[in-house]
N, C-alpha and C positions, 0 to 999 in steps of 0.2 A: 564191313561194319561201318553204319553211318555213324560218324562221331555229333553229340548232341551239342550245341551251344550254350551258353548260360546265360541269362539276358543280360543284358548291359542295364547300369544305370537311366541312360535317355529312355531304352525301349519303357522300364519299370515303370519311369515317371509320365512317362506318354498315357502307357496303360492305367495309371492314378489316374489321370486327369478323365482320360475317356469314363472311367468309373465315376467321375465326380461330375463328367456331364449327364450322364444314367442318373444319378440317381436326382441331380436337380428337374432334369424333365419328369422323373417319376411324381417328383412334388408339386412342380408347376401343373401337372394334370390330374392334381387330386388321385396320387393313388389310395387305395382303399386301406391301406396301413399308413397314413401317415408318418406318423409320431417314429413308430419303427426304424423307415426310411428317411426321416432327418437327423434320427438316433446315430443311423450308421453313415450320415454325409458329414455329422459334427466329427465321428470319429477318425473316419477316413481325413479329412480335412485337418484335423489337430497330429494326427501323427507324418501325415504326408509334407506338413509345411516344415513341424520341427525338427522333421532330418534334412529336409532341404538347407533350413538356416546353420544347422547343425554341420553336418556334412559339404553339400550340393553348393548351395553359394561360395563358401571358403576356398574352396577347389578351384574355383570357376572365377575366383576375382587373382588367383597363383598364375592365373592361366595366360595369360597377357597384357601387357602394361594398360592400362586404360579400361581394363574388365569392369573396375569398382563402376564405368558407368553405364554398364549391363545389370551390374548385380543390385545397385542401390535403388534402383528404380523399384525393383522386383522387391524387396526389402520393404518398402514402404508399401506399396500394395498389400501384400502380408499382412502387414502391422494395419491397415486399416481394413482390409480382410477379416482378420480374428474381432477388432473393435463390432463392426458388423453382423459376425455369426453369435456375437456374444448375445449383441442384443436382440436377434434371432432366438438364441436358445431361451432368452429371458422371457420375453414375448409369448414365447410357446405357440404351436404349431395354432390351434383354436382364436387366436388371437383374432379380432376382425383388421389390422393390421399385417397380419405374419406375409401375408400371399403378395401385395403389391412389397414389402422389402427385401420379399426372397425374390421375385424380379430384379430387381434392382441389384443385389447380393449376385445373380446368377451372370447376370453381362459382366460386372464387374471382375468374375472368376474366370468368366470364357475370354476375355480380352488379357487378362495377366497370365493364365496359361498359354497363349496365343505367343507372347510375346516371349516368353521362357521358351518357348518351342521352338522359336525361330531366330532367336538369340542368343540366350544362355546355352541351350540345348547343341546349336550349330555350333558355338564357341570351345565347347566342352570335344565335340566329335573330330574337331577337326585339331585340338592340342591335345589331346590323347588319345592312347594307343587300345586297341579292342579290351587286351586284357586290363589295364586300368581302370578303363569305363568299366568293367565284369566286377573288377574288386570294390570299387565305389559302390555298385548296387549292392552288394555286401553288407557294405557300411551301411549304409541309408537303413536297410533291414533289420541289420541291429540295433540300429537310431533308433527303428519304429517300433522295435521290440518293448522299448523302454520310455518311450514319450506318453506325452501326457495323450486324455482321451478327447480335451474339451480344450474353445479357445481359452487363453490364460492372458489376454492382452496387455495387461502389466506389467507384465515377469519381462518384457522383451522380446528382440528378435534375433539377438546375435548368436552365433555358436557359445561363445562363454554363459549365456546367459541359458540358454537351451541346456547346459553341458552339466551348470550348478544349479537352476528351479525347476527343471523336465524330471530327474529322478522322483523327487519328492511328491511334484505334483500329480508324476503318473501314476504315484501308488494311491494318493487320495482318490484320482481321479477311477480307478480302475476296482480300487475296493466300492465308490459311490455305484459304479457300471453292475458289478457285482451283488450289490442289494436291492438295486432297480431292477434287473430282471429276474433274481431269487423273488421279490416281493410280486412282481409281474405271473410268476410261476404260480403262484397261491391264490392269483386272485380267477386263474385260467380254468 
């Protein structure tokens, strides 16, 4: 009997990112769903960041002396990450603007995963043990279970802050998800 493995945290977050490189090439070449396809990069993007600040980062700065200057970098990227996809979201896809910021939005997401990957990521694998990393992707799932849908660039970046304005916000955010595509459904 092959015994099956569980993904670890890095693989999970690896696999986010390669998702969030999909679907920004799907935007950069005009797919024919737009709006859809930025729908689900806003979402994937708002709950993948707030288990990281949640979870991933905290872990990751316990991990050895001098981490916080792995993790702060990554932090503020983030934070001016969310500042960005906000006004992405505001803009709206139609915008004769949206196209040249979502370039711009897009290098700056390929370079700060870049750098989580071969930083935070390597930091992570080499101070924890398989099963650790296994229980951490856990975590992060339940994070994502419960985060918000959309950036919230206000609310912050830290784990406290994710931990006391991610509940609340996820349920606005998720009940607004919820009417937009029930109202999406009526008009189909």
């Amino acid at each position: 009997m092959v015994e099956q493995t569980e993904q670890d945290v890095v693989d999970l977050l690896t696999a986010q990112h390669e998702q969030i490189t999909t679907l920004l090439g799907q935007l950069k070449s005009g797919h024919d769903d737009k709006q859809d396809v930025f729908n689900e990069l806003v979402r994937l993007l708002a709950v993948h960041e707030s288990a990281e600040e949640e979870i991933v980062h905290p872990v990751a700065e316990r991990a050895q002396f001098g981490a916080d200057q792995i993790v702060e970098p990554r932090l503020a990227e983030e934070n001016e990450a969310k500042h960005a996809l906000a006004e992405l979201y505001d803009l709206g896809v139609d915008h004769p603007d949206f196209d040249s910021k979502l370039t711009e939005f897009a290098d700056a997401v390929a370079a700060h995963a870049a750098h989580e990957e071969a930083e935070e990521f390597t930091l992570l694998r080499r101070q924890y043990s398989v099963n650790q990393l296994t229980h951490m992707a856990g975590s992060v799932r339940a994070a994502e279970a419960v985060a918000p849908t959309r950036p919230h660039p206000h609310a912050g970046e830290s784990a406290l802050a994710n931990l006391i304005g991610g509940p609340p916000l996820a349920l606005f955010d998720r009940t607004r998800d919820a009417v937009r595509d029930w109202s999406r459904s009526q008009d189909r």
